[in-house]
C-alpha positions in Angstrom: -8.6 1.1 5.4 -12.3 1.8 5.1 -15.6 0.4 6.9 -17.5 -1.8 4.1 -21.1 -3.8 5.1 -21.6 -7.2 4.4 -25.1 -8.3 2.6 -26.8 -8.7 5.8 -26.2 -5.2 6.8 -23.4 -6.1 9.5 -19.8 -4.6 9.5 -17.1 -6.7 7.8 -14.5 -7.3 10.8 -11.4 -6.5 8.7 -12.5 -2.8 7.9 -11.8 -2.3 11.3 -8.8 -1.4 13.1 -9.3 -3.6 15.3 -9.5 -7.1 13.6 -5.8 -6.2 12.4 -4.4 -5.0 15.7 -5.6 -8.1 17.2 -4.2 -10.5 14.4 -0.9 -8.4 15.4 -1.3 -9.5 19.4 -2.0 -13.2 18.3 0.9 -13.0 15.9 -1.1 -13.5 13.0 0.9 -11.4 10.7 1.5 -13.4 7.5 2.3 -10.0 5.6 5.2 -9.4 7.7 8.3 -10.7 6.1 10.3 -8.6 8.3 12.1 -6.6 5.5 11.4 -4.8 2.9 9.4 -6.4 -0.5 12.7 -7.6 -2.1 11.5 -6.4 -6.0 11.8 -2.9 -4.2 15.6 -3.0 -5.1 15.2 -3.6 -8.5 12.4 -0.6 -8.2 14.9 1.9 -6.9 17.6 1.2 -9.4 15.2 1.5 -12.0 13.0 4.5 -11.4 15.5 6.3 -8.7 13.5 9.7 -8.7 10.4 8.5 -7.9 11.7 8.4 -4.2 15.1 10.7 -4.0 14.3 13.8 -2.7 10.7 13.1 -2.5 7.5 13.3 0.5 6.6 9.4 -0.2 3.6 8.1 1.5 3.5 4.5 2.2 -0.1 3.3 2.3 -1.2 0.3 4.6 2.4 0.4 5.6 1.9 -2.7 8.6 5.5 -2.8 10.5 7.0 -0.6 7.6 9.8 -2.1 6.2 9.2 -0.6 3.0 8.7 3.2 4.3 12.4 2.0 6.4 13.9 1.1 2.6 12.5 4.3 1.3 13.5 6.5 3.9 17.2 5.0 4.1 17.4 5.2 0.1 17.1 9.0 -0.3 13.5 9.9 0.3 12.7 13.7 1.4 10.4 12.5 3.9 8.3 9.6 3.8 5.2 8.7 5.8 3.9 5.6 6.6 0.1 5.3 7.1 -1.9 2.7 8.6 -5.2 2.6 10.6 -4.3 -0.4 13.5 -2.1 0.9 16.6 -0.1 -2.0 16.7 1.2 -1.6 13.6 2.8 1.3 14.3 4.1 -0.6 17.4 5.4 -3.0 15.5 7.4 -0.4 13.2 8.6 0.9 16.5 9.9 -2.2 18.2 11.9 -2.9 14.3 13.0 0.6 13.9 13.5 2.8 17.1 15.5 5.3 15.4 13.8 6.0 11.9 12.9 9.1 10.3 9.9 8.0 9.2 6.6 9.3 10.7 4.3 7.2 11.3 0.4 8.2 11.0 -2.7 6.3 12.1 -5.0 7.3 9.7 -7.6 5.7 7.5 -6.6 5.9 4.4 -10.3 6.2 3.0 -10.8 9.8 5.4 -7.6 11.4 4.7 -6.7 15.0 6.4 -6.8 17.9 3.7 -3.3 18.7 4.3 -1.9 15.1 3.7 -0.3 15.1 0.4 2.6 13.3 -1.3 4.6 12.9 -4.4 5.1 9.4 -4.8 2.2 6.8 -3.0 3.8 3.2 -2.5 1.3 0.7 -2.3 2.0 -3.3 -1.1 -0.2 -4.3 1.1 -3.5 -2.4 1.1 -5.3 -3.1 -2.1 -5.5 -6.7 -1.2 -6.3 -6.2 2.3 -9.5 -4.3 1.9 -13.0 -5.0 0.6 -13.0 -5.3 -2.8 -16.2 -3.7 -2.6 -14.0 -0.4 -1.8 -11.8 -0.7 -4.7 -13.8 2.8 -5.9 -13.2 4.4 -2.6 -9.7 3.1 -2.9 -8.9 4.7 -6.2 -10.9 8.2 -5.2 -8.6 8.3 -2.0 -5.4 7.6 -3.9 -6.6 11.2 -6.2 -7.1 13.1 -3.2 -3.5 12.6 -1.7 -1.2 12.3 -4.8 -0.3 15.3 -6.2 -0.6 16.2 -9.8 2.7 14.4 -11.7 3.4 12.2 -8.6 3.7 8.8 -9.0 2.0 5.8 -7.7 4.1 2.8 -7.2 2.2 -0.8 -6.5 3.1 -4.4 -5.8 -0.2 -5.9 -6.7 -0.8 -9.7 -5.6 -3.2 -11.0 -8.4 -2.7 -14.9 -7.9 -4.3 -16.7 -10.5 -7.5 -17.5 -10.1 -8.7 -14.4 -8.3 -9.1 -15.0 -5.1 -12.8 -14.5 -3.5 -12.3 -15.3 0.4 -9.8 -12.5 2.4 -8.2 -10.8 3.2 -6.1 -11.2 1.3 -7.7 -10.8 -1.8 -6.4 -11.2 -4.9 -6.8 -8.5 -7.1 -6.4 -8.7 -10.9 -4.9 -6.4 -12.3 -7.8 -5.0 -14.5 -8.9 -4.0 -11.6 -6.1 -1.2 -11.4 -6.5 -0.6 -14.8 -9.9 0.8 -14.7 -9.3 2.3 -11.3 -6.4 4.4 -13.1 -8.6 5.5 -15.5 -9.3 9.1 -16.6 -6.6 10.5 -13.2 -3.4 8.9 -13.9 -1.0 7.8 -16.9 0.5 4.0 -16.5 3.6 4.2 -17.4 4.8 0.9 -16.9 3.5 -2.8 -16.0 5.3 -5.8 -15.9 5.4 -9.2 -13.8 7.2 -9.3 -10.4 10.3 -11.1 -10.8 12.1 -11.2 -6.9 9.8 -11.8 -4.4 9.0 -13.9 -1.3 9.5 -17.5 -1.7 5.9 -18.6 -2.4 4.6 -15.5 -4.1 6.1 -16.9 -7.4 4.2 -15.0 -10.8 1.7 -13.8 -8.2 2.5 -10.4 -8.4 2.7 -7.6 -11.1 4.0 -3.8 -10.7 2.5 -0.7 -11.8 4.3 2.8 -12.1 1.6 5.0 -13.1 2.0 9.2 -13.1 -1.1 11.6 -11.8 -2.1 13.6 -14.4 -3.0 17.3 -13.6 -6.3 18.1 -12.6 
């Protein structure tokens, strides 16, 4: 996640790792459903090679059950970034013995040398600024590599939400950020989910064109 000011010129607390490690301390963690987004099944026996014998990056991965689902379910290697150090404690404490690597990384700075062939996103998008949904999009081009895919659970409850995290993001909102760098290939509503998330949620499959 990325560091965003508010109209008074101040820093908004949830660009910051910190804000999130300490909702993690106080338990806070509404997000965490401990296991993995439950339209993720109906994802892999759809669109199988977008994670079998691929480098997957999952992007504001929290306590990773998705990067665990990926990584048991015949990803190459998958990587599960976040920016907030108990995250990545909490992914330790549910899964001791994965093969996923974890990175603490902010996902708006990313190293040169982090790259991937499928991005998942769940939980980031609506987690962030929505003034950053440009640096969002520009990040997302910088790691995905050219014919990867990009594979999002968007939460765009109806009406948009304005106070957040989360925030809801409509789904023209991915549209135009998709614009010009990738090819959607597919958009439909979320059918399983978690029990209150009900015709909340869409999912995009969209390709990286080459550069």
């Amino acid at each position: 996640m990325g560091r965003a000011m508010k109209k008074d010129g101040s820093e908004n607390p949830f660009s910051l790792p910190e804000y999130w490690s300490g909702r993690y301390r106080r338990g806070e963690t509404g997000w965490d459903n401990q296991r993995p987004h439950p339209y993720l099944e109906e994802v892999l026996r759809r669109h199988p090679e977008t994670i079998r014998g691929k480098d997957v990056l999952v992007i504001g991965a929290g306590p990773g059950h998705d990067a665990e689902l990926f990584s048991r379910s015949g990803a190459k290697r998958v990587v599960a970034l976040d920016f907030s150090e108990a995250a990545k404690k909490s992914f330790q404490k549910y899964y001791p013995d994965s093969r996923v690597e974890y990175a603490l990384l902010d996902f708006f700075h990313p190293p040169p040398d982090l790259k991937a062939e499928t991005v998942f996103e769940h939980t980031l998008l609506c987690a962030i600024d929505p003034a950053r949904y440009g640096d969002y999009f520009r990040s997302l081009q910088k790691v995905l590599l050219p014919g990867g895919n990009y594979l999002a659970l968007i939460w765009n409850q109806t009406p948009a939400g304005k106070n957040g995290p989360p925030f809801s993001t409509p789904n023209r909102v991915v549209e135009e950020g998709l614009k010009g760098g990738f090819k959607i290939l597919e958009r439909e509503a979320v059918t399983a989910t978690i029990p209150g998330r009900e015709n909340t949620e869409t999912f995009f499959l969209a390709e990286r064109l080459p550069k």
